[in-house]
Structure formats: structure tokens, C-alpha cells
C-alpha positions in Angstrom: 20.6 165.1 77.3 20.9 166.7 74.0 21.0 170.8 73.6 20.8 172.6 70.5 23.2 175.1 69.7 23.3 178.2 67.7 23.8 176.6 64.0 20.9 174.2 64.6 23.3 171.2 65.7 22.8 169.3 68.2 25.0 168.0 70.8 25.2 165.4 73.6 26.2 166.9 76.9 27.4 164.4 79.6 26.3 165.2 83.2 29.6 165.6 85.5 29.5 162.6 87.6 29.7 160.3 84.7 33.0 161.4 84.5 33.7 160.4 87.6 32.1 156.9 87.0 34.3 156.3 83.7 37.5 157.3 85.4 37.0 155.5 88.1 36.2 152.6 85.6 39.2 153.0 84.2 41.1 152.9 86.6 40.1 150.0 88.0 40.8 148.0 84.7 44.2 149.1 84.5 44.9 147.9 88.6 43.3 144.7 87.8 45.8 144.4 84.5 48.7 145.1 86.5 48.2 142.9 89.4 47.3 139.8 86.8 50.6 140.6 84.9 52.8 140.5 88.0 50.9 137.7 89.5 52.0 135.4 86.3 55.9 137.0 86.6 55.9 135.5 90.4 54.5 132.1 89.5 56.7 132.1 86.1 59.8 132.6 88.7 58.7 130.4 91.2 58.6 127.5 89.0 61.8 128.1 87.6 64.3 128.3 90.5 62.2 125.1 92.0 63.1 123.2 88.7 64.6 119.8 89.5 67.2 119.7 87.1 68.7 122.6 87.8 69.4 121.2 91.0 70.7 117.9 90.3 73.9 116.1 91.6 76.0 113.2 90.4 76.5 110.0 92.4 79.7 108.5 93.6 80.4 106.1 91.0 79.5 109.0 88.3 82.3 111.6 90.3 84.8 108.8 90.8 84.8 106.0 88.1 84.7 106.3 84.7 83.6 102.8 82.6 84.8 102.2 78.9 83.1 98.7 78.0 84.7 98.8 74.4 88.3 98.1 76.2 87.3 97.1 79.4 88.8 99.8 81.3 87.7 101.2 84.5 89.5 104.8 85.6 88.7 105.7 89.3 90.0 109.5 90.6 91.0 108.6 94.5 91.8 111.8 96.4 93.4 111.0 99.3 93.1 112.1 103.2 90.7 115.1 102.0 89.4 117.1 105.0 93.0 116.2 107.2 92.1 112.5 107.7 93.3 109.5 106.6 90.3 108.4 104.0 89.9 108.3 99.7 87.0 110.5 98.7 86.3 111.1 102.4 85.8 107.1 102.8 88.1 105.0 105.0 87.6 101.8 107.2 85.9 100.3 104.5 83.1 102.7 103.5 83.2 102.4 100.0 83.4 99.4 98.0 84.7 99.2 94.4 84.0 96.3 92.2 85.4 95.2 89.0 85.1 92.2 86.5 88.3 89.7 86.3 90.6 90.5 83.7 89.5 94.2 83.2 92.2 97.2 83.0 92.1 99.0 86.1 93.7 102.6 86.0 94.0 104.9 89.2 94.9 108.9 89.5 95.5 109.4 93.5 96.0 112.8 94.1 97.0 113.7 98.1 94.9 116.5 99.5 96.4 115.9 103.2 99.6 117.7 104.2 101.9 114.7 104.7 103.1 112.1 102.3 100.9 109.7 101.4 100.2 107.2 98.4 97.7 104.7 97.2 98.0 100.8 96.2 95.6 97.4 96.0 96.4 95.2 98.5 95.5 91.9 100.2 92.7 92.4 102.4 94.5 91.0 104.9 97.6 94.7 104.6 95.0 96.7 106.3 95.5 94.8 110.0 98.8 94.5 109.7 101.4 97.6 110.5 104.2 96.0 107.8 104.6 97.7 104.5 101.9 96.8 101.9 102.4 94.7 99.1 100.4 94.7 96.0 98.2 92.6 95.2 98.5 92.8 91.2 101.9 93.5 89.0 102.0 97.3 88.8 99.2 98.0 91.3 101.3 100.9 93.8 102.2 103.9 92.7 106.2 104.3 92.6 107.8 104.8 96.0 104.4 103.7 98.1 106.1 103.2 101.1 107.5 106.4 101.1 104.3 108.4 99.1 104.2 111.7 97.7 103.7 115.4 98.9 101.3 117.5 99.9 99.3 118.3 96.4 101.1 116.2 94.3 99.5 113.7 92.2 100.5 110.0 90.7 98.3 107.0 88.8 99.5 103.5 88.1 97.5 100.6 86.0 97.6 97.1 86.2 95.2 94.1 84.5 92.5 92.7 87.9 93.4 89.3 86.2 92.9 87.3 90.2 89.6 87.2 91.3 89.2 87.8 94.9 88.7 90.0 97.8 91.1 93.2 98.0 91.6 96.9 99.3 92.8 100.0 98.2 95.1 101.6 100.8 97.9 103.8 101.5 100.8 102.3 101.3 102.8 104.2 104.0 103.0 102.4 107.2 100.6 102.7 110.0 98.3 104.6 108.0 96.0 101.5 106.6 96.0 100.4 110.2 94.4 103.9 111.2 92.0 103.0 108.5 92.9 104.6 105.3 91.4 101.7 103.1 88.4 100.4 101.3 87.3 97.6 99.8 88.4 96.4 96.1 86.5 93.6 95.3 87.8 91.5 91.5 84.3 89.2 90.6 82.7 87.9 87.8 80.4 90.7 87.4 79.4 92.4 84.4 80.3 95.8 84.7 82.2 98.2 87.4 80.4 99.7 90.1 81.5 101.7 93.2 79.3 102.5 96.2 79.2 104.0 99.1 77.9 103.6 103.2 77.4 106.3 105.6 78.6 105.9 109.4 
């Protein structure tokens, strides 16, 4: 609806409720932006904390064993009688299995978690029945003092050459305690490569 004015111009003049219509209008755009922009935050979140890698977890053999081919070296970390039982890595009676080529270095680091002395060793299959003092099975396999073991906390390694095929365990050396089942298996083969697994009860 145009009017003229005094000076001959004319002008538009809007009624009243199409004010209301544009700001209402206008309003509604600027909801709609805001409720897209935080709909595309949530979902943005949402995939991120369900990301799989950032939720990923090592095996056994990746915690416990480290492989160096070029020298044919295997390093296993044993932590022994963790949770107050007699166990390595929270494995006894045989619930994890370590297997290594013949001839291949073999170096351990036992560290005791429990609170008495304790120690680590490879030993005939046949030590973990038997309530005598372990022997090892390979020249240098036992930490020092075996028999007696080492303190709460403490920590000792020893390395030795798996040069006898054969079927073996890694045990505590104190008495009584591979009895109680503080072993696994130690298995020397004519495999390739080292492996280590693992069995749940």
C-alpha cells in the first residue's frame, strides 16, 4: 500500500501483522540453525569416544615377550605371585605356554609382586610334582639363590641358550611352591619364531 507524502514521494507502508509474520519467520530459521548445529556436535562426539582404536589392548605375548629375530633373542617380563597367589602374570598350573625355537637366547626379568621370597627358573617338567628343590634345566637358567628367592619387590633376570629341545616349565624355585602350582609350561621346538599364550579356567 503506497501513500504519498507531503514532497510528492511516495512511500511503502507495511501493514502491522506482517511484522509479526517476518519475526516470527525469523525466528524460526534461527531455532532450526541451532538445533542442526548441535545435532552435528552430538553425533561428531558420539563417534569419537566409540572409536575402536582408542580403545585397544595388547595381547599377552605383546605385554610379556619381546622377539628380536636378527639375534634370536626372546625377553619375557614374568611377575611373579601378583594378586597374593602363587602364579607368573596371574598364570600358574600350567595356564600359559611359552614356546621357543632350539638354540635361541632366552632372557628373563622376574620381578616378585607377592610378599614372601620367591624366584623363577626352567625346569624339567617333571620339578613341578615333585616337593625337592628344582634344578635347571639349561646352564644359567635360575636366578641366583633360587632356592632361597628374593624379597618382596625386588627384582632379578638370568639368560641362558634353549640349545635341548624338549618339554619344560618355568617355576619357582622355592620349595613347595611349584607343587602348589606356581609353574607353566616352557616348551624348546623346532618352531620358527617365539610365541606365548594363554588359557582361562
Amino acid at each position: 500500500m503506497f501513500n504519498k507524502s507531503n514532497s510528492g514521494h511516495s512511500t511503502l507502508k507495511i501493514p502491522q501483522w506482517s511484522h509479526i509474520s517476518i519475526t516470527v519467520t525469523l525466528l524460526s530459521l534461527a531455532l532450526t540453525g541451532c538445533a542442526s548445529h548441535n545435532s552435528t556436535s552430538k553425533t561428531g562426539t558420539k563417534t569419537s569416544q566409540s572409536s575402536p582404536s582408542s580403545h585397544s589392548t595388547g595381547s599377552p605375548a605383546s605385554k610379556w615377550m619381546t622377539v628380536d629375530s636378527s639375534t634370536h633373542t626372546v625377553t619375557l617380563k614374568m611377575n611373579g605371585a601378583m594378586n597374593g597367589r602363587l602364579n607368573f602374570n596371574g598364570y600358574a598350573n600350567g595356564f600359559m605356554t611359552i614356546t621357543v625355537p632350539v638354540n635361541w637366547h632366552v632372557h628373563v626379568q622376574f620381578v616378585n609382586k607377592g610378599q614372601l621370597h620367591n624366584s623363577a627358573m626352567i625346569a624339567p617338567i617333571a620339578a613341578v610334582k615333585k616337593k625337592t628343590p628344582p634344578k635347571p634345566a639349561f646352564s644359567g637358567a635360575a636366578i641366583k639363590n633360587a632356592s632361597k628367592g628374593i624379597p618382596s619387590g625386588a627384582s632379578a633376570s638370568f639368560s641362558f641358550i634353549a640349545n635341548k629341545p624338549g618339554k619344560y616349565a618355568i617355576m619357582s624355585g622355592v620349595t613347595g611352591y611349584g607343587t602348589s602350582g606356581m609353574w607353566d609350561h616352557f616348551n624348546v621346538s623346532s618352531v620358527k619364531s617365539p610365541s606365548l599364550t594363554v588359557k582361562n579356567g
